[in-house]
N, C-alpha and C positions, 0 to 999 in steps of 0.2 A: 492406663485407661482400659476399661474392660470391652471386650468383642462386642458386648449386647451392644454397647454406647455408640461404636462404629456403625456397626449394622443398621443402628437404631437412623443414626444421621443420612447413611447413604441411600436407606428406604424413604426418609422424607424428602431427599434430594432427586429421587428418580420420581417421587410421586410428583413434584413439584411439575417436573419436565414434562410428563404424562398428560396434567387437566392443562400446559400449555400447548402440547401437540395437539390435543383433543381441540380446546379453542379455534387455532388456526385450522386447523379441519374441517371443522361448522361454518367458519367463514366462507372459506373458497367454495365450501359446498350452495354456502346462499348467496356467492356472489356468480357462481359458476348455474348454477338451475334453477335463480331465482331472481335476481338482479338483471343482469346478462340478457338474458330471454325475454324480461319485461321491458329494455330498452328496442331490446330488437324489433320485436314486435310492434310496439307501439310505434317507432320509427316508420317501418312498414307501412303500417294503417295512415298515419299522418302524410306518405306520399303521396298513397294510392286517395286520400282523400284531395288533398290539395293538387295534386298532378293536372296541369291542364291540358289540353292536348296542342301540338305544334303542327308548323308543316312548312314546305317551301314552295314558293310560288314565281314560276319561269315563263317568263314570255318570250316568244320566239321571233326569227328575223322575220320579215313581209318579203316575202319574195317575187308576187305580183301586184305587188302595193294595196289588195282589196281585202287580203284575208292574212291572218296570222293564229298560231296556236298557244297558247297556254299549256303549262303540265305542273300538276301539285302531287306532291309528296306528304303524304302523309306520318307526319311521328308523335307518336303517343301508345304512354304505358298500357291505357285502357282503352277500350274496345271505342270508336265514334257512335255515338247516339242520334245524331242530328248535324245535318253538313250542307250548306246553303254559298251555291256562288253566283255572284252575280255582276253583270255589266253595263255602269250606270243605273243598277234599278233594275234593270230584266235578268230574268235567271238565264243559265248557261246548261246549256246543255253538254252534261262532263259523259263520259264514255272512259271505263276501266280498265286501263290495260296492263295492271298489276296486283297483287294482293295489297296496296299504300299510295298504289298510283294511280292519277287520273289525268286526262287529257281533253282537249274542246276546240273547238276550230270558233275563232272571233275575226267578224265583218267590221269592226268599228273601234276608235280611236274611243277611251274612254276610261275609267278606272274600277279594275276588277277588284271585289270585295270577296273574301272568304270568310264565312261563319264557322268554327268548329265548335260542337260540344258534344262531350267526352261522358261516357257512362256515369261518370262520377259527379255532374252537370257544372263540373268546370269550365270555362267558356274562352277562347279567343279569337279573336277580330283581326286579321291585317289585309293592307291592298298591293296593290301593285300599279303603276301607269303602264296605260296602254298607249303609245302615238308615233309608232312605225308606220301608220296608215296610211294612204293619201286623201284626204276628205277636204283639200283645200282646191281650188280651184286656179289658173294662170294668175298673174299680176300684170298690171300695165302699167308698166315703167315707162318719166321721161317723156309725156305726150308733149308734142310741140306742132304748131300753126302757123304755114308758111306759104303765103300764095296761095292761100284758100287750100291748101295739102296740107294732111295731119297724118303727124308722123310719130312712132310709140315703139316701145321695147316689151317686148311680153315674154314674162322667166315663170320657169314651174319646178320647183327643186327637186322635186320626188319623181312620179311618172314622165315627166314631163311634157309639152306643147303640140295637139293634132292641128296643124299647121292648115288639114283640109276642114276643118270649119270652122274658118275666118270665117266671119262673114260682118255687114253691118246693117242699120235702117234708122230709116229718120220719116217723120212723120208723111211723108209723101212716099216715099218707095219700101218695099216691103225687103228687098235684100240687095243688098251694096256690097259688091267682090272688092277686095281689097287694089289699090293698082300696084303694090307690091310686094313681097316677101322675101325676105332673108332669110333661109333657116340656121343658119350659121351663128347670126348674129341677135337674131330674134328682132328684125328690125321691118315695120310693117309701116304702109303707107296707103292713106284713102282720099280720094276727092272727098273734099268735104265743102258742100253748095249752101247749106241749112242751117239750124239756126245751132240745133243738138242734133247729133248722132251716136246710136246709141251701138259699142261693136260687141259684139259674142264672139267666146270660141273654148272649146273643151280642151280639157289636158289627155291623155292616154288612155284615161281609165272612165271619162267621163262626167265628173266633175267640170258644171260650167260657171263663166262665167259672163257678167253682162252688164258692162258700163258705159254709163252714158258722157261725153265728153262735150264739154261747151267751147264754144269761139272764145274765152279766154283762155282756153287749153288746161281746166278742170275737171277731173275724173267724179262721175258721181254716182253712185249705184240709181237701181232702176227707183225704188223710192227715193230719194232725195229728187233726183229729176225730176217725178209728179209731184212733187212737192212743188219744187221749185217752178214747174211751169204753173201748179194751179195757183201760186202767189204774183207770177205776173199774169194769169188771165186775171185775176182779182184785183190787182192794180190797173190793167186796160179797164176793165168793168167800171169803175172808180173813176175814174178817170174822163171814160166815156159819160158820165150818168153825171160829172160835176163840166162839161163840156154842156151840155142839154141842159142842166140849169143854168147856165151864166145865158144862156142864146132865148131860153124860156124868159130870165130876165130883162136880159134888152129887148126882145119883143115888146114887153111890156111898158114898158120905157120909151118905146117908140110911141107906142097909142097913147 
């Protein structure tokens, strides 16, 4: 075999290898500065478009049962646009005391709403409950009627019972002091001469309450009472007015 024939073979054998190195070459090059970069990117754009913005939302202990605080934490890629919180329906007044964070002091039991929306006018909504408050008033436990003495248990889970204004009235007397008091046991005791009496008394913080109890030793708030008495003056009414026709009648009857 002559030298040209070698030569001849191992030049189309390096050339071969050559347009296959060049190939792989072009690749890595468009999958390295051209592929690559277009995923990245776009990936990017596709966050920053759909990205909504977050946050956390902390309610805090009631420590004098009237007021408690709120604190939101703001997390989001992009800047907030528009940021709305509210309590029940009324707005809050937040107060910044971070570059993400904000704070507000809340009077009332109710459920705080947060609006976020995000430069990119991505939007989200959540709440939080609020009901550390005390916005409930004593109870009256257990009323009983004995010897014309009406006797009751009054509980307040929260603030608890101001034991100084018991107080009671019934249609003739405008304030009826209790004739006894337990604080211990929350056990209260009234002359009771009339037909309803009606007792009040505040818990700690203010919160009153004000039920009326009947001679069968029924608790009735201050509307059902009027209620209930203006269906027996309406029944005495009735009554009287079909009493005065039957008397209209035998008058008649007579002549």
């Amino acid at each position: 075999m002559s030298p040209y024939t070698n030569n001849s073979r191992q030049n189309r054998g390096r050339g071969g290898s050559n347009r296959h190195d060049s190939g792989r070459s072009d690749f890595m090059t468009v999958l390295l500065f051209y592929v690559l970069p277009f995923i990245v990117v776009n990936s990017i754009i596709f966050i920053l478009v759909t990205a909504a913005p977050k946050g956390d939302l902390t309610i805090g202990e009631a420590t004098n049962f009237t007021t408690t605080t709120m604190e939101l934490k703001i997390k989001s890629l992009l800047p907030i646009k528009e940021m709305t919180v509210t309590l029940d329906g009324n707005a809050v007044e937040l107060t910044k005391t971070a570059s993400k964070t904000y704070t507000a002091t809340l009077g009332s039991n109710g459920t705080v709403k947060v609006s976020l929306t995000a430069f990119n006018g991505m939007k989200n909504i959540f709440s939080e409950q609020v009901n550390v408050l005390d916005d409930t008033p004593p109870s009256i436990k257990d009323s009983i009627i004995e010897d014309g003495v009406l006797s009751f248990r009054l509980e307040d889970t929260q603030s608890g019972v101001n034991y100084d204004t018991i107080y009671a009235y019934d249609d003739d007397t405008p304030e009826i002091l209790p004739l006894s008091i337990d604080r211990s046991t929350g056990l209260i005791t009234f002359d009771m001469q009339k037909e309803n009496l009606t007792i009040c008394v505040k818990d700690l913080i203010g919160n009153e309450a004000r039920v009326t109890i009947t001679p069968q030793g029924e608790n009735l708030d201050p509307e059902e009472a009027a209620a209930q008495a203006s269906q027996e003056a309406a029944e005495a009414s009735d009554a009287a007015a079909g009493d005065s026709a039957e008397n209209d009648a035998n008058l008649e009857t007579a002549e």
